[in-house]
mmCIF file as gemmi writes it, N, C-alpha and C atoms, coordinates in Angstrom:
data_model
loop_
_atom_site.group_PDB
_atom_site.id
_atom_site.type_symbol
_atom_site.label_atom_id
_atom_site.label_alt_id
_atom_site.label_comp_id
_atom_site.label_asym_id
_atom_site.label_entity_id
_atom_site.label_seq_id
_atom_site.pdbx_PDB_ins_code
_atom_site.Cartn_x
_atom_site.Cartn_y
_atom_site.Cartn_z
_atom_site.occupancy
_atom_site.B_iso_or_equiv
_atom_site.pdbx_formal_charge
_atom_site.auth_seq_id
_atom_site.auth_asym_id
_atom_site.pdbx_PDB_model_num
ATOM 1 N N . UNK Axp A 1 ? 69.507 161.329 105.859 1 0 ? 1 A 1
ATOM 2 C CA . UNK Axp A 1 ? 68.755 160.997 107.06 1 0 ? 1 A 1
ATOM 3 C C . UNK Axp A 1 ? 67.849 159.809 106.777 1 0 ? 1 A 1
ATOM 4 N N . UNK Axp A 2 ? 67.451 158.999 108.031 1 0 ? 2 A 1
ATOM 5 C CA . UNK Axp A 2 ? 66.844 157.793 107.541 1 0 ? 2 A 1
ATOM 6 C C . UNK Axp A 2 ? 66.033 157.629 109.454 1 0 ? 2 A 1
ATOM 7 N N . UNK Axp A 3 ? 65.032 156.643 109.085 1 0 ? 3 A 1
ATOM 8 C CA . UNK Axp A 3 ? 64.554 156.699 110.534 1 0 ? 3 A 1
ATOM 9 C C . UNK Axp A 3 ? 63.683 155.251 110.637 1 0 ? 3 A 1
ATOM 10 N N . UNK Axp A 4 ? 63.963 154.34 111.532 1 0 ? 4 A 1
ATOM 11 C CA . UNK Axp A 4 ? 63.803 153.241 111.797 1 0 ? 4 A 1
ATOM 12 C C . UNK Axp A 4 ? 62.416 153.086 113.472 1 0 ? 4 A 1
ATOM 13 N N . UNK Axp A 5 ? 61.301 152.561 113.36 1 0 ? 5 A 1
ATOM 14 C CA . UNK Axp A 5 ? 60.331 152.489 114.258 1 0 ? 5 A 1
ATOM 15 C C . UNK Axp A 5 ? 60.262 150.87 114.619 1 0 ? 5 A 1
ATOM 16 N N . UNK Axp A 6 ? 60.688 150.389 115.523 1 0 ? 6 A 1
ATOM 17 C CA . UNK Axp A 6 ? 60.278 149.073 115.53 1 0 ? 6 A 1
ATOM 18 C C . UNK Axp A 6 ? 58.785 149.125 116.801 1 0 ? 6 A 1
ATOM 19 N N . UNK Axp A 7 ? 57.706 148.325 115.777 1 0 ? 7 A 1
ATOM 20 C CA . UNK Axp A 7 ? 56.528 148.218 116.715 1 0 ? 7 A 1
ATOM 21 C C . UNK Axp A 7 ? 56.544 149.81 117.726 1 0 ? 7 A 1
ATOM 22 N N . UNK Axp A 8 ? 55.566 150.62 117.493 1 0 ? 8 A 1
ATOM 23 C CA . UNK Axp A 8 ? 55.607 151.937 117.621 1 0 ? 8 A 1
ATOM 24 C C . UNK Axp A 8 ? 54.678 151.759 118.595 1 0 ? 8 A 1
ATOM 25 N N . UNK Axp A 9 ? 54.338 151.609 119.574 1 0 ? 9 A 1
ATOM 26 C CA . UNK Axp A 9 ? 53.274 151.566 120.315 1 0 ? 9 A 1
ATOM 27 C C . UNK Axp A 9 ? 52.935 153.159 120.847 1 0 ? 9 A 1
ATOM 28 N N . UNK Axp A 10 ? 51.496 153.267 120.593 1 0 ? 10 A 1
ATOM 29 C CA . UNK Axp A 10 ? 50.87 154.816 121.04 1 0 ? 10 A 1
ATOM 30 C C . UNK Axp A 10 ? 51.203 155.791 119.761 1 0 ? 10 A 1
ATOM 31 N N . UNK Axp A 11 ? 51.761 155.302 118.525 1 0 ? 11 A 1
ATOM 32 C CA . UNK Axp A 11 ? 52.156 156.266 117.243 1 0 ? 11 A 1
ATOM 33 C C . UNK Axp A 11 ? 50.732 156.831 116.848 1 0 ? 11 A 1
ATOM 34 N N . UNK Axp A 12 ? 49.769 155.801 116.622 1 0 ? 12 A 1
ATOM 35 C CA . UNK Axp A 12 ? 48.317 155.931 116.332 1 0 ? 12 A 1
ATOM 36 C C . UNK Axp A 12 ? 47.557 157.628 117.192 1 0 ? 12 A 1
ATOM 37 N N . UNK Axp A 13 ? 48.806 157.654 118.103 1 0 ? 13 A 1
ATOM 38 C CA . UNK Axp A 13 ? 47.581 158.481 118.843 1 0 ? 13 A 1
ATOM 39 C C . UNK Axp A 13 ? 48.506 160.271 118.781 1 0 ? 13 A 1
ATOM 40 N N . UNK Axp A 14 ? 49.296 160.121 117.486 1 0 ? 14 A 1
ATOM 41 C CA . UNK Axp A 14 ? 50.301 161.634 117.664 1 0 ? 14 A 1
ATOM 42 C C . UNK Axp A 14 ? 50.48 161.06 115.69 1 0 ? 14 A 1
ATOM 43 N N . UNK Axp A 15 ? 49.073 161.047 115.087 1 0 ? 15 A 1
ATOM 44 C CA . UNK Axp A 15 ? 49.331 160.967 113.625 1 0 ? 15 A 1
ATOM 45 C C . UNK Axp A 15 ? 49.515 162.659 113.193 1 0 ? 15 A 1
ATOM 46 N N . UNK Axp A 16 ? 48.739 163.339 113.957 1 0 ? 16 A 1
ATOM 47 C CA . UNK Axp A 16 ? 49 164.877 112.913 1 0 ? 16 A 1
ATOM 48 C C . UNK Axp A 16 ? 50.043 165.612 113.388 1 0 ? 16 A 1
ATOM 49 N N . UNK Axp A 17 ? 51.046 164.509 113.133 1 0 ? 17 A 1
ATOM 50 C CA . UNK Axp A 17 ? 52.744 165.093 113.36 1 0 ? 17 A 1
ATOM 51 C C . UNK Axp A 17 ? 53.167 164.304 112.43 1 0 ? 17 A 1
ATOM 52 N N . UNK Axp A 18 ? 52.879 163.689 111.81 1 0 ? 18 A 1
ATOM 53 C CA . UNK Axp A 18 ? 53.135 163.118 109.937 1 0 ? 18 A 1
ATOM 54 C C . UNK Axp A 18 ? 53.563 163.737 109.089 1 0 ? 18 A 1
ATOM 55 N N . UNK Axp A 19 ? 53.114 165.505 109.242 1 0 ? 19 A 1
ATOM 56 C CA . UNK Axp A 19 ? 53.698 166.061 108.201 1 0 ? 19 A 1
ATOM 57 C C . UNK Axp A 19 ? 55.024 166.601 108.664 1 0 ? 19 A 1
ATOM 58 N N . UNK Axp A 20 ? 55.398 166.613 110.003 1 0 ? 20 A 1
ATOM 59 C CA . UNK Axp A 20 ? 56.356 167.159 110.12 1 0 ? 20 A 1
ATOM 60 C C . UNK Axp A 20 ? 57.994 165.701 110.32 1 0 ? 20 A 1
ATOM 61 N N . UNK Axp A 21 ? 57.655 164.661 109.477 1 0 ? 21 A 1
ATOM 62 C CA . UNK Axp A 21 ? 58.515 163.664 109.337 1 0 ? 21 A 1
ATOM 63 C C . UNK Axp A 21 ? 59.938 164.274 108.186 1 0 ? 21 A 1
ATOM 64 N N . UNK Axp A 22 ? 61.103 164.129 108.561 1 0 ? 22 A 1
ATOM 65 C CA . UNK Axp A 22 ? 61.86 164.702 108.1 1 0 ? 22 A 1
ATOM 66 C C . UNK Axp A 22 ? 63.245 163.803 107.571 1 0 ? 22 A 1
ATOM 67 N N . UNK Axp A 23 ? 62.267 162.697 107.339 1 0 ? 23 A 1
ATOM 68 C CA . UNK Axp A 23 ? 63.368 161.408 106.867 1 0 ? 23 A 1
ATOM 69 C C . UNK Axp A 23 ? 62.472 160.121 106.576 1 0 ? 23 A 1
ATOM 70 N N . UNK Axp A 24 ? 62.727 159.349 105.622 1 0 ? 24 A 1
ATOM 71 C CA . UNK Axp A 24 ? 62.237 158.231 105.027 1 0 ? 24 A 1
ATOM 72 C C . UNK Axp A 24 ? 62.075 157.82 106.198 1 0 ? 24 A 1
ATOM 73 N N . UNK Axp A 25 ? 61.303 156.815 106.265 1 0 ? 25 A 1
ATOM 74 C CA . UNK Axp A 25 ? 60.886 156.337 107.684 1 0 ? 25 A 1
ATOM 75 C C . UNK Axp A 25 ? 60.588 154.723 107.192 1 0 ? 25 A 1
ATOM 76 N N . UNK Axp A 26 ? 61.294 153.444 108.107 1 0 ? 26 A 1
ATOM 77 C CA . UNK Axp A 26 ? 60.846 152.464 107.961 1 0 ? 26 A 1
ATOM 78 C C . UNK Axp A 26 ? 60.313 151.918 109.077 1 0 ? 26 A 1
ATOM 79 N N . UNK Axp A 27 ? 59.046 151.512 108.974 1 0 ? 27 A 1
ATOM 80 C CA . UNK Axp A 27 ? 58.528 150.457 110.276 1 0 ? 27 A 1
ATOM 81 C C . UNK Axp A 27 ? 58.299 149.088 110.041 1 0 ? 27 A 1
ATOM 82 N N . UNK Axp A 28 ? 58.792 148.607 111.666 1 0 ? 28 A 1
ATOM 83 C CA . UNK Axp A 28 ? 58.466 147.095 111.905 1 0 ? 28 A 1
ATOM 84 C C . UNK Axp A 28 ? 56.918 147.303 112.853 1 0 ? 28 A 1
ATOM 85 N N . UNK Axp A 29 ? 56.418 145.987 112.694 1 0 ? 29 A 1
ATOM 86 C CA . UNK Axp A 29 ? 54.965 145.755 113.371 1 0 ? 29 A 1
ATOM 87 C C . UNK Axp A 29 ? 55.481 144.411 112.984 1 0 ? 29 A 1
ATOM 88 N N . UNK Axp A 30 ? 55.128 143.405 114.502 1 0 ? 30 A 1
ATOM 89 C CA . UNK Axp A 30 ? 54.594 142.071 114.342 1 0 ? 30 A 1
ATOM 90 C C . UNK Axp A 30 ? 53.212 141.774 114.102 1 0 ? 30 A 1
ATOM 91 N N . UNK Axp A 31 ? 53.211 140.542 114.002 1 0 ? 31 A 1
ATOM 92 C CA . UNK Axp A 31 ? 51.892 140.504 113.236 1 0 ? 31 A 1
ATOM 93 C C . UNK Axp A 31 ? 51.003 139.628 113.994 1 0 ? 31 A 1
ATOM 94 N N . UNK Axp A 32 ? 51.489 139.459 115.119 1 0 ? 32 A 1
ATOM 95 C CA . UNK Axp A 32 ? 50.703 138.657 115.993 1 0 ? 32 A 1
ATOM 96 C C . UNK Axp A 32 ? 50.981 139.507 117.25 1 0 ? 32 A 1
ATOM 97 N N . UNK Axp A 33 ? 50.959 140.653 117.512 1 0 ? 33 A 1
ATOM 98 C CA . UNK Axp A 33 ? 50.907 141.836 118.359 1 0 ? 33 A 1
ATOM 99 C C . UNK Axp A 33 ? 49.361 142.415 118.452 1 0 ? 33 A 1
ATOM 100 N N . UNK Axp A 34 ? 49.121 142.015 119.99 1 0 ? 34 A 1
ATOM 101 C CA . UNK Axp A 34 ? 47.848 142.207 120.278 1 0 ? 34 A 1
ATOM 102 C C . UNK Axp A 34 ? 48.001 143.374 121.308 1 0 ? 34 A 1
ATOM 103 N N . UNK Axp A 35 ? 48.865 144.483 121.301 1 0 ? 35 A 1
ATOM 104 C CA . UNK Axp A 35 ? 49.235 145.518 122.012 1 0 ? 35 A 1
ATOM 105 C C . UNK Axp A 35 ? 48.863 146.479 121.222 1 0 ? 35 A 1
ATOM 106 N N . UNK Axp A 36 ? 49.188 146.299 119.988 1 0 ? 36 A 1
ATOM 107 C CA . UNK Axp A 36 ? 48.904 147.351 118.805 1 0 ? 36 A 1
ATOM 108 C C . UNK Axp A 36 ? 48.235 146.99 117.814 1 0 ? 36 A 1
ATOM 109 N N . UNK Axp A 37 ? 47.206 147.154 117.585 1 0 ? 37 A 1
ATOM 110 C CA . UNK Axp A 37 ? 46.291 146.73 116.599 1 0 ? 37 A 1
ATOM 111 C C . UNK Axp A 37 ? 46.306 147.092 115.008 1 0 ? 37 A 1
ATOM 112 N N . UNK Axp A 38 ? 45.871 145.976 114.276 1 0 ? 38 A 1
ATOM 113 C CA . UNK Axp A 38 ? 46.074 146.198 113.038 1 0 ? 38 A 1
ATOM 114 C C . UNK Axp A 38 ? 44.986 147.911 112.702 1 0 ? 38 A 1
ATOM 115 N N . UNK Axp A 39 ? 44.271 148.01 112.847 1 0 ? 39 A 1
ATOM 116 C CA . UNK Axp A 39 ? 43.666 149.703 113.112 1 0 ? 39 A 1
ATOM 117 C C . UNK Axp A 39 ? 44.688 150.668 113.006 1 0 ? 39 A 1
ATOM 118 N N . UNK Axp A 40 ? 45.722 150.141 114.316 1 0 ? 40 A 1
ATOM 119 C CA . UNK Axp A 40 ? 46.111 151.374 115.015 1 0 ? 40 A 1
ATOM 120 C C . UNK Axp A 40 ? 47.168 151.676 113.893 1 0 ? 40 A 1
ATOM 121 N N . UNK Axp A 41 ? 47.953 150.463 113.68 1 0 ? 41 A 1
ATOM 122 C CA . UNK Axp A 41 ? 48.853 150.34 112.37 1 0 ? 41 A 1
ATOM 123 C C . UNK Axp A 41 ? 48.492 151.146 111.33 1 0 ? 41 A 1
ATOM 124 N N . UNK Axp A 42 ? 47.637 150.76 110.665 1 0 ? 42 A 1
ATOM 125 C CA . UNK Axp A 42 ? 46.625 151.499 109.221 1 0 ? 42 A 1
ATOM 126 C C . UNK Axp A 42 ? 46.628 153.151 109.083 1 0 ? 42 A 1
ATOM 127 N N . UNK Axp A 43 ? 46.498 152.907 110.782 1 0 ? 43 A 1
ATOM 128 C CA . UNK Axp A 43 ? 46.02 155.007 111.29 1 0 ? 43 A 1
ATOM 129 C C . UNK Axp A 43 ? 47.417 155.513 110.752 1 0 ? 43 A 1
ATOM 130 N N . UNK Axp A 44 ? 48.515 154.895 111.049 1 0 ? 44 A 1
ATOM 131 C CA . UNK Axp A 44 ? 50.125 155.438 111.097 1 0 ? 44 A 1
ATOM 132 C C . UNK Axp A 44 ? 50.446 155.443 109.881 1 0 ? 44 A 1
ATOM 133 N N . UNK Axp A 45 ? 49.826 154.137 109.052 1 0 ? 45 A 1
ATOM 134 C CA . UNK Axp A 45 ? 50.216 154.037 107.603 1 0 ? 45 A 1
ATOM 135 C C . UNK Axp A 45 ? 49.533 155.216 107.117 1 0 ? 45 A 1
ATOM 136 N N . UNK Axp A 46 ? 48.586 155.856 106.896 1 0 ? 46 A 1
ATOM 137 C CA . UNK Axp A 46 ? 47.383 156.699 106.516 1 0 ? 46 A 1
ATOM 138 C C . UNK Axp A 46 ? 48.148 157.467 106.872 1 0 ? 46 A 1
ATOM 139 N N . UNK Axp A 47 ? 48.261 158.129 108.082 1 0 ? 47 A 1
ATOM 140 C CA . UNK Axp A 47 ? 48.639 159.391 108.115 1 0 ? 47 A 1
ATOM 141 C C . UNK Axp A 47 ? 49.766 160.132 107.506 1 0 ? 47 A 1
ATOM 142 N N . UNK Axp A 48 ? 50.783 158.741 107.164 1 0 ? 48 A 1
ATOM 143 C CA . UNK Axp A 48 ? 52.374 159.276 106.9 1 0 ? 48 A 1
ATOM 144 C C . UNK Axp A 48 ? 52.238 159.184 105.202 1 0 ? 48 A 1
ATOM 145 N N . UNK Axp A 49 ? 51.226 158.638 104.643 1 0 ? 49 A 1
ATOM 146 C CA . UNK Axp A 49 ? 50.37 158.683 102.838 1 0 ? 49 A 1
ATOM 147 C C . UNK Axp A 49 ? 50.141 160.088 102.82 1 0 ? 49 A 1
ATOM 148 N N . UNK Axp A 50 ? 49.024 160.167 103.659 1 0 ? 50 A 1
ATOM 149 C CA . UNK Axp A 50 ? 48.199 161.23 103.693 1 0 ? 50 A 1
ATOM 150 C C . UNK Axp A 50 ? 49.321 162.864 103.603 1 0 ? 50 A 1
ATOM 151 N N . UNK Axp A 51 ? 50.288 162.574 104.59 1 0 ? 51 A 1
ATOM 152 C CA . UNK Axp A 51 ? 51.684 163.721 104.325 1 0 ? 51 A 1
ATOM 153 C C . UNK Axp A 51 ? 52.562 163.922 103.328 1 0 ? 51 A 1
ATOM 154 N N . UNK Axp A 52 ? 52.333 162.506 102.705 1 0 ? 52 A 1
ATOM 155 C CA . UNK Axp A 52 ? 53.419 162.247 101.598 1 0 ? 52 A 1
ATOM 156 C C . UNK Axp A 52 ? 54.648 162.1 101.672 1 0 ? 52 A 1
ATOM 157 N N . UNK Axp A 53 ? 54.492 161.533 102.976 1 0 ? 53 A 1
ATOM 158 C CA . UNK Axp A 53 ? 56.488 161.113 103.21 1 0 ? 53 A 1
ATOM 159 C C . UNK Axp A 53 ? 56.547 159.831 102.757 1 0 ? 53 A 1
ATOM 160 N N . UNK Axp A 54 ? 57.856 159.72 102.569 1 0 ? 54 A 1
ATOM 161 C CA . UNK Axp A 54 ? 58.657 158.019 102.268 1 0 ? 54 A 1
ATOM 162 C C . UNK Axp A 54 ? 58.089 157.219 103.488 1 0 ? 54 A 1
ATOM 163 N N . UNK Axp A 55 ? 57.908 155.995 103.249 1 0 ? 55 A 1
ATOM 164 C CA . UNK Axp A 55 ? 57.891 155.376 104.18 1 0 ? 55 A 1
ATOM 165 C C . UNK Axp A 55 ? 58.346 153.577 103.333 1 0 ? 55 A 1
ATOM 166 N N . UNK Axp A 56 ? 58.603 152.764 104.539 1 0 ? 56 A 1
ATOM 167 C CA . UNK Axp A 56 ? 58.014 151.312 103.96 1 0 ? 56 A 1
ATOM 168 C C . UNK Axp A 56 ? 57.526 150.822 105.231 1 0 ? 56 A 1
ATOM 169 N N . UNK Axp A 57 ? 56.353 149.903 105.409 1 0 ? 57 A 1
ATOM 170 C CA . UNK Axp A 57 ? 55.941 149.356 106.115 1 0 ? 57 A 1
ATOM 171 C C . UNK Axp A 57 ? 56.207 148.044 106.223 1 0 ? 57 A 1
ATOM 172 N N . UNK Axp A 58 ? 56.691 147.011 107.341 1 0 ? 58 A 1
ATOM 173 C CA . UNK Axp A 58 ? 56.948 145.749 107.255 1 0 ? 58 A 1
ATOM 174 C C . UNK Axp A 58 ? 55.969 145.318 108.291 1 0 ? 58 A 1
ATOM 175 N N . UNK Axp A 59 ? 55.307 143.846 107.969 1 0 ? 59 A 1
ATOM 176 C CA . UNK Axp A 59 ? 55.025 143.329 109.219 1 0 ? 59 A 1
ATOM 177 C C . UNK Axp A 59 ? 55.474 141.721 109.405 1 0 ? 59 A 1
ATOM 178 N N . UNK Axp A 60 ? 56.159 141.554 110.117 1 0 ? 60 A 1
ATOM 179 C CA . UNK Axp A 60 ? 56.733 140.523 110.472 1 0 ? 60 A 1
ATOM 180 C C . UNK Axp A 60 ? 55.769 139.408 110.694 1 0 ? 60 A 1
ATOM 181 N N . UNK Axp A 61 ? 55.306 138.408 109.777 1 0 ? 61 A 1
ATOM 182 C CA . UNK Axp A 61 ? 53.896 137.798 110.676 1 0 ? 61 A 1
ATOM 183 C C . UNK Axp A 61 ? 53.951 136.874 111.843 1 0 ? 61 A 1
ATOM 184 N N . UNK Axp A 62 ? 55.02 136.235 111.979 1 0 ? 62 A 1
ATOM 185 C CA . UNK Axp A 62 ? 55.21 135.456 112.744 1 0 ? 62 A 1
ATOM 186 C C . UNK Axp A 62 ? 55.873 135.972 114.315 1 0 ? 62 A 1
ATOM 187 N N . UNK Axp A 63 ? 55.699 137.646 114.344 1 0 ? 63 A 1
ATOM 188 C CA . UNK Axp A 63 ? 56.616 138.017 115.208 1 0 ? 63 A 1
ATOM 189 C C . UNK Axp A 63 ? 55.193 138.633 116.24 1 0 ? 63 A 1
ATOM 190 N N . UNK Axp A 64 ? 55.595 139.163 117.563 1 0 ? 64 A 1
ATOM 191 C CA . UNK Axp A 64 ? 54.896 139.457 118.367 1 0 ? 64 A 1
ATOM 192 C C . UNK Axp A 64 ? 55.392 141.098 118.967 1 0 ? 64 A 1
ATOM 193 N N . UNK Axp A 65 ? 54.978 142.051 119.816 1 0 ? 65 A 1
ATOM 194 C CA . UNK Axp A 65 ? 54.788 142.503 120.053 1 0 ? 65 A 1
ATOM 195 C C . UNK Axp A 65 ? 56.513 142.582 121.113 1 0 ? 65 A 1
ATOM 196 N N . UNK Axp A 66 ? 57.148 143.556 120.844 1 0 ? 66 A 1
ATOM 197 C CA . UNK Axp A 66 ? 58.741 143.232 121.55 1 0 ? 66 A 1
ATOM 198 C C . UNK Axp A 66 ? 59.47 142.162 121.164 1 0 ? 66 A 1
ATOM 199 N N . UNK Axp A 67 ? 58.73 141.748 119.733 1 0 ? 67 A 1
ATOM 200 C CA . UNK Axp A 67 ? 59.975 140.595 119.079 1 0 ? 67 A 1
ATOM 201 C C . UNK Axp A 67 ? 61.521 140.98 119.085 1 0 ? 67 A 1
ATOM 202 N N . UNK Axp A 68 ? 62.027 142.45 119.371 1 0 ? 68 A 1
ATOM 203 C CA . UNK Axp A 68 ? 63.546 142.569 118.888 1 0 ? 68 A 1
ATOM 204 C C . UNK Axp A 68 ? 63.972 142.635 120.089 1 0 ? 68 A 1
ATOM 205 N N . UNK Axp A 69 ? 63.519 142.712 120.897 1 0 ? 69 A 1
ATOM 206 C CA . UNK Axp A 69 ? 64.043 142.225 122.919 1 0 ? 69 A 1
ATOM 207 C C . UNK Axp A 69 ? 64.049 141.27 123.471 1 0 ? 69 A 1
ATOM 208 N N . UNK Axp A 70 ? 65.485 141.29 123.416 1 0 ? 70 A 1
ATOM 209 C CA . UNK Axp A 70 ? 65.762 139.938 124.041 1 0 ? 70 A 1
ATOM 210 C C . UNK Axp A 70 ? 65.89 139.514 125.538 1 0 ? 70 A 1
ATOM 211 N N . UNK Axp A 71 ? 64.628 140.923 126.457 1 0 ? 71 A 1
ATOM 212 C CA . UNK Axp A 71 ? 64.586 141.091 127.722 1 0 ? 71 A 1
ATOM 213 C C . UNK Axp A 71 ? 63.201 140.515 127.809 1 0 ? 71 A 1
ATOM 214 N N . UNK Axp A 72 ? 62.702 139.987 126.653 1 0 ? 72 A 1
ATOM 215 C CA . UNK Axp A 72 ? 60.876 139.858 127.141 1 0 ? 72 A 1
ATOM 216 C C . UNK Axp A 72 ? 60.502 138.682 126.481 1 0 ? 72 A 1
ATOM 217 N N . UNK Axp A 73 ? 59.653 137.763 127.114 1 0 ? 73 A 1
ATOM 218 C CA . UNK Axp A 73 ? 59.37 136.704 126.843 1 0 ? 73 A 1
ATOM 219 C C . UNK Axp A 73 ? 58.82 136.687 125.29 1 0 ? 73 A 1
ATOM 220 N N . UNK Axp A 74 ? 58.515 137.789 124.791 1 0 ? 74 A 1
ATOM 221 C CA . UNK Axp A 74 ? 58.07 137.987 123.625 1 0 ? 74 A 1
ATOM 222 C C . UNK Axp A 74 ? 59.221 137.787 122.287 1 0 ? 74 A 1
ATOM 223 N N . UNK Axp A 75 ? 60.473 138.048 122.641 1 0 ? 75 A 1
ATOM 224 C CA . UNK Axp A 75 ? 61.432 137.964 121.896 1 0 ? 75 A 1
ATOM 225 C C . UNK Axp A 75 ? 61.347 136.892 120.707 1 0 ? 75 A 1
ATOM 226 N N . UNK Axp A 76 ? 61.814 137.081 119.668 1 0 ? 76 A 1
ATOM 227 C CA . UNK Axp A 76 ? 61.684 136.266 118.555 1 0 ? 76 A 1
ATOM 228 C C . UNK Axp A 76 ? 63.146 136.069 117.911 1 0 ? 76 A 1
ATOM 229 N N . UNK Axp A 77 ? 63.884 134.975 118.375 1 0 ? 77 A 1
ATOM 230 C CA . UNK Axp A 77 ? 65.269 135.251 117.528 1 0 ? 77 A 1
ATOM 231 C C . UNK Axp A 77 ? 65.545 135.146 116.357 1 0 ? 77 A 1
ATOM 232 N N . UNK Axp A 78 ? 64.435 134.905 115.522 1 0 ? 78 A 1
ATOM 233 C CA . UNK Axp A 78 ? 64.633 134.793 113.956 1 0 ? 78 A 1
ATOM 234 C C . UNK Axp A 78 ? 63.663 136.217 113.16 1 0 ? 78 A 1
ATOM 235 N N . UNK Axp A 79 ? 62.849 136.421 113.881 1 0 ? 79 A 1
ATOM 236 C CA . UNK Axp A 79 ? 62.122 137.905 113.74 1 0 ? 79 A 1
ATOM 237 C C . UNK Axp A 79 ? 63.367 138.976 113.862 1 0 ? 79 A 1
ATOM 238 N N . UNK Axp A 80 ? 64.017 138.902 115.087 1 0 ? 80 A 1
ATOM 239 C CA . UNK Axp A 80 ? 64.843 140.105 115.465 1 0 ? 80 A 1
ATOM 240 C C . UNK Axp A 80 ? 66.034 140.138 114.1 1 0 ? 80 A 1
ATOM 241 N N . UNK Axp A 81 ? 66.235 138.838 114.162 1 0 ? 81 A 1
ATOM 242 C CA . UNK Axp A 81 ? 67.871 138.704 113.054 1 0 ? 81 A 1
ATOM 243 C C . UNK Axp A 81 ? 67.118 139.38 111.957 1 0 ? 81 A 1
ATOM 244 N N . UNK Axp A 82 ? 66.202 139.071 111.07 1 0 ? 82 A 1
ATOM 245 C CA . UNK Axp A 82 ? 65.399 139.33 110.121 1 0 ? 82 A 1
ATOM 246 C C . UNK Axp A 82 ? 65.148 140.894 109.526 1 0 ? 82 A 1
ATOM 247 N N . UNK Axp A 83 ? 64.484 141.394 111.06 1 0 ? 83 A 1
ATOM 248 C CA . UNK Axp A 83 ? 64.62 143.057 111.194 1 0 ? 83 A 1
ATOM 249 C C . UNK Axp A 83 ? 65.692 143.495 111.289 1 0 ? 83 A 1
ATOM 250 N N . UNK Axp A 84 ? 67.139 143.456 111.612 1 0 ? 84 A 1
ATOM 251 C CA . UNK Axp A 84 ? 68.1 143.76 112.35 1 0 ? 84 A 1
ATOM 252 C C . UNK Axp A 84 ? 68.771 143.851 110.535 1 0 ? 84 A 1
ATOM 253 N N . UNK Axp A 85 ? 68.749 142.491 110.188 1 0 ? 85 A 1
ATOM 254 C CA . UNK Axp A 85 ? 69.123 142.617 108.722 1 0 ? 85 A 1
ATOM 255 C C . UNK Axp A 85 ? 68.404 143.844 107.68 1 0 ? 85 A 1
ATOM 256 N N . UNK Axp A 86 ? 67.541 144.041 107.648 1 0 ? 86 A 1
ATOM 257 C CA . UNK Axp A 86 ? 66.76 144.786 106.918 1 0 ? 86 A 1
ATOM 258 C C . UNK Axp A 86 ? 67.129 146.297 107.474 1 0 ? 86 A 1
ATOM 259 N N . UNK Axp A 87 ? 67.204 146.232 108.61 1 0 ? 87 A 1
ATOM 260 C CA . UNK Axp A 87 ? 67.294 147.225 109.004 1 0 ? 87 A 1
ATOM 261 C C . UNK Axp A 87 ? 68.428 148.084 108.244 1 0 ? 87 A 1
ATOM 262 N N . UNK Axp A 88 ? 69.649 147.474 109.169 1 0 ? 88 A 1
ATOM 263 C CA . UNK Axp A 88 ? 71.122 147.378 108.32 1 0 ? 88 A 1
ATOM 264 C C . UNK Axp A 88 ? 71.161 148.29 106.728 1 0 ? 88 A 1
ATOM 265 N N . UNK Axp A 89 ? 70.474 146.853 106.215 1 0 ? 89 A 1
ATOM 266 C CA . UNK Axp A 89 ? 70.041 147.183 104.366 1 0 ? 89 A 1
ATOM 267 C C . UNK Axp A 89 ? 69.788 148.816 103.959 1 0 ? 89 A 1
ATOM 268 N N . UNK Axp A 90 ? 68.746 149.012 105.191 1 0 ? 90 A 1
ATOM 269 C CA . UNK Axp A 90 ? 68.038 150.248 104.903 1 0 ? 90 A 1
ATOM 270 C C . UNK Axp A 90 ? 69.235 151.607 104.906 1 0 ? 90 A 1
ATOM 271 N N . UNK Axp A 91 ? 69.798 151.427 105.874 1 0 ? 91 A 1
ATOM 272 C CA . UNK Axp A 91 ? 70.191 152.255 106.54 1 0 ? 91 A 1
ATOM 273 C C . UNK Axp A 91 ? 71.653 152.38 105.194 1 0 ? 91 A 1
ATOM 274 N N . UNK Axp A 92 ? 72.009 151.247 104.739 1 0 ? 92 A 1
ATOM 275 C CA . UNK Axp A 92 ? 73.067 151.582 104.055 1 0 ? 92 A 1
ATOM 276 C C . UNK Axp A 92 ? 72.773 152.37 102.712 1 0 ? 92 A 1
ATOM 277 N N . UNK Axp A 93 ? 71.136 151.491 102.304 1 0 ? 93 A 1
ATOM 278 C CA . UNK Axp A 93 ? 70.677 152.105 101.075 1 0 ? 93 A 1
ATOM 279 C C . UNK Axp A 93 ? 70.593 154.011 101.054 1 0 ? 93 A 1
ATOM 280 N N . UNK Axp A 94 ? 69.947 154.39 102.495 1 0 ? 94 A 1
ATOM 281 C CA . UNK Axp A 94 ? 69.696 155.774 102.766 1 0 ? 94 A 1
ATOM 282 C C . UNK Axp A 94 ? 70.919 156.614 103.172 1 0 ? 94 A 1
ATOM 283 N N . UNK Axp A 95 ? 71.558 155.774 103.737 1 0 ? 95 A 1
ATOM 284 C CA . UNK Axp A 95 ? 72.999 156.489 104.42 1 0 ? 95 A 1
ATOM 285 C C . UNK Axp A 95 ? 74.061 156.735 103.389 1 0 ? 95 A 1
ATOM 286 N N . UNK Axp A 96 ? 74.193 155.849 102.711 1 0 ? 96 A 1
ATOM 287 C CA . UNK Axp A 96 ? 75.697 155.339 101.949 1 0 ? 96 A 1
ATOM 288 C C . UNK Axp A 96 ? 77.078 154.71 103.052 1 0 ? 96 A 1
ATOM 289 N N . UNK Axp A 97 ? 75.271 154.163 104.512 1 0 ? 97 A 1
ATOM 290 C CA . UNK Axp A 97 ? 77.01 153.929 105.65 1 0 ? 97 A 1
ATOM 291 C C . UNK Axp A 97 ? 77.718 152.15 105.517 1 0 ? 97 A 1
């Protein structure tokens, strides 16, 4: 099992459900995302430490807030390829797919 969050908006506010994470967990956050605050980020990082699950945290710096939608002016096409790749990576490293 493996579990992928891109830019989690409102995660900050359902942290004491951290312990009940039941798969490595990787997140994206842009880094010029003024929807979700570097705070709110920290709270999610903390809490999923604090449980002791796998995690990795990425933050894209150059990416914004719905960088992997290519429905919103926010879209980033070198952010999305970037995550999309990594993503991939992850998923093969955890899967064997």
């Amino acid at each position: 099992a493996a579990a992928v969050s891109y830019y989690g908006g409102g995660t900050h506010t359902i942290t004491d459900l951290a312990k009940d994470l039941h798969a490595p967990h990787l997140f994206y956050w842009g880094g010029l995302d003024e929807h979700i605050s570097k705070d709110q980020v920290q709270q999610v990082i903390d809490a999923v430490e604090a449980a002791g699950k796998p995690y990795i945290n990425t933050v894209i710096s150059y990416a914004d807030h719905g960088f992997n939608c290519d429905e919103r002016p926010s879209y980033n096409k070198d952010a999305a390829a970037e995550a999309w790749a990594l993503t991939l990576a992850y998923f093969k490293e955890k899967l064997g797919a």
